[in-house]
C-alpha positions as CSV (number, residue, x, y, z in Angstrom):
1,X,-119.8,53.7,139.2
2,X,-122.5,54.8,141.4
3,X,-123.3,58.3,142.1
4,X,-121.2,59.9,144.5
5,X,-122.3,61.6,147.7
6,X,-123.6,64.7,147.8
7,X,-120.9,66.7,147.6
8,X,-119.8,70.0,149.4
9,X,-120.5,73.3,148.0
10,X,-118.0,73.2,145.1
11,X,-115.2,75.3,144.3
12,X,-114.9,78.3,141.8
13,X,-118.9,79.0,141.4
14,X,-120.8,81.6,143.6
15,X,-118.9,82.8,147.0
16,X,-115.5,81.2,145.8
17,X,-113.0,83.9,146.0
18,X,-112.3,85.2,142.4
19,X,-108.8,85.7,140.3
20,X,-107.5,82.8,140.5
21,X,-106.5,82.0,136.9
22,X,-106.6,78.4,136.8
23,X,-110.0,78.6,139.1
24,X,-112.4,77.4,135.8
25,X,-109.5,75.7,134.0
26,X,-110.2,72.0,132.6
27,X,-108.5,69.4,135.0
28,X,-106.7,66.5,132.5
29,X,-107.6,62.9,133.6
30,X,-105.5,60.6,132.1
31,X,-106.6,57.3,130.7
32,X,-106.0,54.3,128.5
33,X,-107.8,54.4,125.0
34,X,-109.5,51.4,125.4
35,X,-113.2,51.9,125.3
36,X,-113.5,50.5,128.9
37,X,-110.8,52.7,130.0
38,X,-112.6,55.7,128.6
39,X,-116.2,54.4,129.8
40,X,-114.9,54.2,133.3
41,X,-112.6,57.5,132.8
42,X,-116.0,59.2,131.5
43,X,-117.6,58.4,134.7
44,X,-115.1,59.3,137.4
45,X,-115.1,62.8,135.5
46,X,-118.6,63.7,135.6
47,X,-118.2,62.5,139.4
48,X,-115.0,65.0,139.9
49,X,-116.6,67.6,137.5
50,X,-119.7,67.9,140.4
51,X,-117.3,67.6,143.0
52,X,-115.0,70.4,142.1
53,X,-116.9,72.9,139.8
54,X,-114.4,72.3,136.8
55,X,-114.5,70.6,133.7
56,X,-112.7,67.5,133.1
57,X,-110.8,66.8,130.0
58,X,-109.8,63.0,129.1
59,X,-106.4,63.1,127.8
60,X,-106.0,59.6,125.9
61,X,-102.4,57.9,126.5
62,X,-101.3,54.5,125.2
63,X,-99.6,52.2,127.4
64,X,-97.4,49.1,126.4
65,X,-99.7,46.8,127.7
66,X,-101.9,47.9,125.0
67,X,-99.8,47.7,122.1
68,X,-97.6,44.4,123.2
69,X,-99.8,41.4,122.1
70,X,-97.8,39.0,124.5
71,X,-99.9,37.4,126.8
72,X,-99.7,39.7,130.2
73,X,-97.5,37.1,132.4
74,X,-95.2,37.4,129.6
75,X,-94.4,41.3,130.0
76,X,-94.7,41.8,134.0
77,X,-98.3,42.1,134.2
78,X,-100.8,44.1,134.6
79,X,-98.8,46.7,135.9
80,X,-97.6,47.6,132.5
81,X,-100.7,49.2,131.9
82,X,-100.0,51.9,134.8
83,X,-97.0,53.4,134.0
84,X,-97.3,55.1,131.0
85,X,-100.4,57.0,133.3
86,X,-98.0,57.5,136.3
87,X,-95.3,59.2,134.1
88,X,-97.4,61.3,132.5
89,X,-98.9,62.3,135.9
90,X,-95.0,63.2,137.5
91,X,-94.0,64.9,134.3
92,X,-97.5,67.2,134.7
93,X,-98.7,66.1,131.7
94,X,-102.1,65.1,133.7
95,X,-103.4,66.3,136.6
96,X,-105.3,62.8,137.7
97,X,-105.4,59.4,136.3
98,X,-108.1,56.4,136.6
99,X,-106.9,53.0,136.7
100,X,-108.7,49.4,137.1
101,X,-107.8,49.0,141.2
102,X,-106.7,45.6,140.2
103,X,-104.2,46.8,137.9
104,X,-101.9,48.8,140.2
105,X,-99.0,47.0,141.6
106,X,-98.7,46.9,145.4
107,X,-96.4,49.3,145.9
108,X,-97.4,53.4,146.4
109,X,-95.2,55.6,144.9
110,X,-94.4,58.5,147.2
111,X,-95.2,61.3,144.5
112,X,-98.1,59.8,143.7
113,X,-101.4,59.4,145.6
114,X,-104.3,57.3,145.6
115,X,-106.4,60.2,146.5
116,X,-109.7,58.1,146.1
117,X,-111.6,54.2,145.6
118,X,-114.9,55.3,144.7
119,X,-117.9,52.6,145.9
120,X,-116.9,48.9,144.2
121,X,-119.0,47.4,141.5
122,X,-119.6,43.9,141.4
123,X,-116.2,42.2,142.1
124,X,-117.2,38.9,140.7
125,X,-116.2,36.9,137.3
126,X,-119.0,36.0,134.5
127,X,-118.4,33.7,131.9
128,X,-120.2,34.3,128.4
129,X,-120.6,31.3,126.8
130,X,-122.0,29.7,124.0
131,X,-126.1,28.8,123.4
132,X,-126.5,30.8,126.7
133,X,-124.8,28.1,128.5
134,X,-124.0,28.3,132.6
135,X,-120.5,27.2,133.7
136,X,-122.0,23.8,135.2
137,X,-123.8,23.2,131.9
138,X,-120.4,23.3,129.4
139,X,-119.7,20.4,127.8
140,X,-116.9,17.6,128.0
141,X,-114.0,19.5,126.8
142,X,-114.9,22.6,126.4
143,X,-112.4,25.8,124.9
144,X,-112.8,28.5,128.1
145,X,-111.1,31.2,127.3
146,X,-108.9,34.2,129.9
147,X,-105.5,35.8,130.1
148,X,-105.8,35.0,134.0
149,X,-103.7,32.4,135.9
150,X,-105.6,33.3,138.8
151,X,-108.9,32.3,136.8
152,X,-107.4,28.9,135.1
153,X,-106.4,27.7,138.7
154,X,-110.0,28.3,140.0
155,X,-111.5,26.9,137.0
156,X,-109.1,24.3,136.6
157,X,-110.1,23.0,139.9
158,X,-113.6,23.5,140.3
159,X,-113.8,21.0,137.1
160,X,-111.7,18.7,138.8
161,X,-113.7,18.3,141.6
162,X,-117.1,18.3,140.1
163,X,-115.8,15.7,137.1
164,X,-116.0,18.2,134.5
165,X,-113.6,18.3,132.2
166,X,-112.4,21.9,130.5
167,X,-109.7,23.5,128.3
168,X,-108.2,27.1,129.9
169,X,-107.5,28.6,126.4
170,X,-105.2,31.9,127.4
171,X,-105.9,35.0,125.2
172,X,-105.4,38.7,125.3
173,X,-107.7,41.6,124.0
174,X,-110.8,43.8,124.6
175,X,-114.2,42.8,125.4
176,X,-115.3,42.7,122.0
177,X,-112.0,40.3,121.0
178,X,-112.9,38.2,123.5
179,X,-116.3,37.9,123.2
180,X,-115.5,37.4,119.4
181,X,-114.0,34.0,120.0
182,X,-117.0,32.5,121.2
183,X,-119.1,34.4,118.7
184,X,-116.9,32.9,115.8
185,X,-117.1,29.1,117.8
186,X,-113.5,29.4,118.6
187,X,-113.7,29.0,122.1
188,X,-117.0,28.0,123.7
189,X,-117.1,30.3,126.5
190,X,-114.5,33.4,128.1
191,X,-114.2,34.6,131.3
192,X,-114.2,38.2,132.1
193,X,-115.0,40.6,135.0
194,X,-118.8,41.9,135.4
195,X,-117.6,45.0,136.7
196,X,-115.9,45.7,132.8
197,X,-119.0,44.4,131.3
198,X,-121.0,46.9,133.4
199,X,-119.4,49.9,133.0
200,X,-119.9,49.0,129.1
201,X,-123.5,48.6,129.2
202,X,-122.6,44.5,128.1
203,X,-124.1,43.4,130.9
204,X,-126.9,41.2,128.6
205,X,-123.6,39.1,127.5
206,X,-123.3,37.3,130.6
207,X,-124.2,33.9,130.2
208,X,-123.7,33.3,133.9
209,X,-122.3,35.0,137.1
210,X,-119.3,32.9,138.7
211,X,-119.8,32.4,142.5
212,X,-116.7,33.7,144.5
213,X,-116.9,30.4,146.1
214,X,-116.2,29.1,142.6
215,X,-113.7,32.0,141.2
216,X,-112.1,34.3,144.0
217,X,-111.7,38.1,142.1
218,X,-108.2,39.4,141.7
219,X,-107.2,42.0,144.4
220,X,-109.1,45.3,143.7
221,X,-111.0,43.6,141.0
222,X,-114.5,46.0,140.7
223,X,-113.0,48.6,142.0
224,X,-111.2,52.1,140.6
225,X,-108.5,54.3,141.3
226,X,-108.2,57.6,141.3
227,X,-104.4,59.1,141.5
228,X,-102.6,62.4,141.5
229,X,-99.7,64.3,142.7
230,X,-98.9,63.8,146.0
231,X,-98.3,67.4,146.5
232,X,-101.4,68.9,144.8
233,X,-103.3,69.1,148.2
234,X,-106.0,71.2,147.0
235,X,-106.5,68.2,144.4
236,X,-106.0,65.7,146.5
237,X,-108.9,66.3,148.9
238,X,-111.4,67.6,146.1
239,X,-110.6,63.4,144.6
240,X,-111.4,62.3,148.2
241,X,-114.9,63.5,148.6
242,X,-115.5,60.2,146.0
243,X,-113.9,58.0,148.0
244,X,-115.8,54.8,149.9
245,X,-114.1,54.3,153.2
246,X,-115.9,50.3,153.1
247,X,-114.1,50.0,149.6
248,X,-110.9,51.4,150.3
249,X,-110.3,49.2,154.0
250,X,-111.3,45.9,151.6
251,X,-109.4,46.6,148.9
252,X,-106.3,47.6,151.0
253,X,-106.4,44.0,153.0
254,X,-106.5,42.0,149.5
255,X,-103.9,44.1,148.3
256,X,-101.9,43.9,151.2
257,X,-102.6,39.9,150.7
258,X,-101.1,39.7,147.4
259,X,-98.0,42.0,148.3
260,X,-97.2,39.9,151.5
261,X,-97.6,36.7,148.8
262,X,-94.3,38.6,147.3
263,X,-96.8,38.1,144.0
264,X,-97.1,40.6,141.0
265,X,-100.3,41.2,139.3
266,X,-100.0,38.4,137.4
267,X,-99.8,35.7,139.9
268,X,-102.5,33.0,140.4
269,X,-103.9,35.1,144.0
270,X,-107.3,35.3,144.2
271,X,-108.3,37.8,146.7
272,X,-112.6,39.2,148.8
273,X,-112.6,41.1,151.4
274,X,-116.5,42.1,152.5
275,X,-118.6,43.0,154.7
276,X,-120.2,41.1,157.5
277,X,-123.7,42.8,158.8
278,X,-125.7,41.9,161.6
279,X,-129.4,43.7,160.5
280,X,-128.1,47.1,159.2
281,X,-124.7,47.4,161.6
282,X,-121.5,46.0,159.9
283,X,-119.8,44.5,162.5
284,X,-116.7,42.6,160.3
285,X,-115.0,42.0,157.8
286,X,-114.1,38.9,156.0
287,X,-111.1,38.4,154.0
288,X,-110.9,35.1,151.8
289,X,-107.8,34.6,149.8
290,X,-106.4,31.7,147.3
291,X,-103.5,30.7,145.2
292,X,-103.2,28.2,143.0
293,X,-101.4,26.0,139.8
294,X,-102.7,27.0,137.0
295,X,-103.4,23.6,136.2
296,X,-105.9,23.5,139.3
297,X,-104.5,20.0,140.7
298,X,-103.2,22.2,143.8
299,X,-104.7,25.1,145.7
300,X,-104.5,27.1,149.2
301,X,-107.6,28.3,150.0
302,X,-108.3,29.9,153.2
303,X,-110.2,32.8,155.2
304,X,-109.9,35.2,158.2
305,X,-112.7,37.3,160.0
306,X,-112.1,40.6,162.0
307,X,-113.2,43.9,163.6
308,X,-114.0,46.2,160.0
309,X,-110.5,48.0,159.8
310,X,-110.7,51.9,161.0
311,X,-107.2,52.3,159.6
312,X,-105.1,51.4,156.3
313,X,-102.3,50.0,159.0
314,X,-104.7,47.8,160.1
315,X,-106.9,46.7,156.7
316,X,-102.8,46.1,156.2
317,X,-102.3,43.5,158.6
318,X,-105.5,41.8,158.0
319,X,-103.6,41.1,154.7
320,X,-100.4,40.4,156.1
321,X,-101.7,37.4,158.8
322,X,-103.5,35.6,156.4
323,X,-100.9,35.3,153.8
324,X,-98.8,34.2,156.3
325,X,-102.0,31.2,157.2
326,X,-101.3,30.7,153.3
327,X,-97.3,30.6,153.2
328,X,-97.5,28.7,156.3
329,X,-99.8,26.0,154.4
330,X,-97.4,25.9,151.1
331,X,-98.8,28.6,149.2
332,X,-94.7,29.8,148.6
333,X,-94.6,27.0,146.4
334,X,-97.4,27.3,144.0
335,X,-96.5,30.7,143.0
336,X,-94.1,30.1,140.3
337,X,-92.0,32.7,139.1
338,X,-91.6,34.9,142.5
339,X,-91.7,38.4,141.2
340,X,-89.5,41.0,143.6
C-alpha cells in the first residue's frame, strides 16, 4: 500500500483532551491468517496507527473459505472469506477489518461501513511460469493454472484467437501452493494477482505481467477495504483520512458493474475502471467490462467513457449503463448459475 497522506494532527498525543480511558487503548483489526492477509492487515495498521495515535492489534480469525478446500464457485465465492470478519465486527469482537476489495460481495451491510479504499496497487494479473516463460511464449498444450472463471474465459480466448492452444487447470490455495505446482512441473504456469504478489515482496516470481487488454481484473482487484461499525463515527472518519477518492469512484463503478450483472464473486466478470489524463488534469474515466464462458469460445466485451464520477450515485450508474450495453448484447446468458 502506498504511504498515506499526511495526516492530521492525531488523536490522544499532545493537546488531546485527557481521561478518556480507551484514548491510548489498542484498536483490534481483524484479518484472515493467511500470510497475505496479515501482510496487507500489517500495512493498513501502521497507516491507521499514524493516523489515529493508537496502536493496532491484528486479531487473527479463520474464515470457511480458508479451511473448505472446495474450489470457490463450489461454496458461494469469494464472499465466504468475509463473513466470519463482518461477524466478528457486529458482535464487537473487532473494531475494523481489512479485506481484499475484490472479495466483498456487492451488497453494504447497513451496520457496517466501508470507512476507507486506500490508493490501488497494480490491478493487473501475472502469470509465473515455467523457464521464465511469457504467456505468448507457453507451449502447445500447456497446464495454466487459477481458481478464476473470470481468468479461464480470458485466457481461454486470447488462445483461441492467437492459435495457441492451453489447458485452464482450476486450483485453490496460497501463493506458495500455487506457485508450488509449477515449481514441482505440475502445471507449467499459474495465474495470480500482482497486487498479492506485491504486498508479499514475491514480486521477482512474475514471469510476465498480463495486459488488461488480455485479462480484465476482477472488480476491486488491487484494491483494499477498510470496514467498521457503522455507528463508531469517531472511527469511521479517523479510517477515512486513508481513503483515495480516484480509488474509491473506480472501484465503485466496477462493482456496481458486476452487481447490475446479478453476478456473485465468482462469476466470469471481468471489470477496469481508470483514469483518463489530458497532461496532468484527469478529465475521465474509463470503465471496460467483460464476461465470458469459461471455455472462452464466447465473450462480451465492451467499454464506456465519462465525466470522473464526483459522487458514489454516480460511479453507480456508470456501472449500471454499461452492464446494461452488456445484457443488452447477451451477456445474461453466459453467466451460468445466476446468483441472487
Amino acid at each position: 500500500m502506498s504511504e498515506p497522506r499526511e495526516p492530521r494532527a492525531p488523536q490522544g498525543q499532545a493537546g488531546a483532551p485527557q481521561g478518556r480511558p480507551d484514548e491510548k487503548a489498542a484498536l483490534r483489526l481483524g484479518t484472515r491468517r493467511s500470510k497475505l492477509a496479515m501482510a496487507q492487515s500489517g500495512l493498513v495498521a501502521q497507516a491507521v496507527s499514524q493516523v489515529t495515535g493508537r496502536p493496532v492489534e491484528l486479531v487473527e480469525i479463520t474464515t470457511y473459505g480458508d479451511t473448505s478446500r472446495e474450489h470457490l464457485a463450489q461454496i458461494g465465492g469469494t464472499g465466504v472469506f468475509v463473513t466470519a470478519l463482518r461477524e466478528a465486527l457486529l458482535l464487537g469482537e473487532i473494531d475494523f477489518a481489512v479485506h481484499s476489495l475484490k472479495d466483498l460481495p456487492t451488497g453494504q451491510p447497513d451496520e457496517l461501513a466501508l470507512a476507507a479504499v486506500p490508493l490501488r496497487e497494480d490491478p493487473r494479473d501475472v502469470l509465473v511460469a515455467r523457464d521464465g516463460l511469457r504467456f505468448e511464449e507457453l507451449p502447445d498444450g500447456a497446464r495454466v493454472g487459477t481458481g478464476s472463471p473470470r481468468r479461464m474465459a480470458q485466457l481461454n480466448a486470447y488462445a483461441r484467437n492467437h492459435g495457441m492452444t492451453i489447458e485452464t487447470v482450476p486450483i485453490r490455495g496460497n501463493v506458495d501452493t500455487r506457485i508450488g505446482y509449477v515449481r514441482s512441473g505440475e502445471l507449467d504456469a499459474v495465474v495470480l494477482a500482482a497486487a498479492g504478489l506485491g504486498r508479499l515482496g514475491r514480486t521477482e516470481d512474475v514471469t510476465d505481467f498480463l495486459s488488461v487488454d488480455i485479462v480484465l481484473p476482477a472488480p476491486g482487484q488491487g484494491a483494499l477495504a477498510i470496514e467498521c461499525a457503522a455507528d463508531n463515527a469517531d472511527l469511521v472518519a479517523a479510517l477515512s483520512e486513508l481513503d483515495d477518492p480516484f480509488t474509491r469512484a473506480a472501484v465503485t463503478a466496477e462493482r456496481s458493474l458486476l452487481a447490475a450483472l446479478e453476478a456473485g464473486c465468482s462469476a466470469p466478470v471481468g471489470a477496469l475502471a481508470d483514469l483518463l489524463a489530458d497532461g496532468q488534469i484527469v478529465k475521465e474515466m474509463r470503465l471496460r467490462g467483460v464476461v465470458g464462458t469459461t471455455d472462452g469460445t464466447t465473450l462480451v466485451q465492451l467499454s464506456t467513457t465519462g465525466p470522473v464520477p464526483e459522487t458514489h450515485d454516480q460511479a453507480m450508474v456508470l456501472g449500471r449503463e454499461l452492464a446494461a450495453e452488456m445484457l443488452a448484447k447477451g451477456a445474461a446468458g453466459l453467466m451460468g448459475e445466476r446468483a441472487h
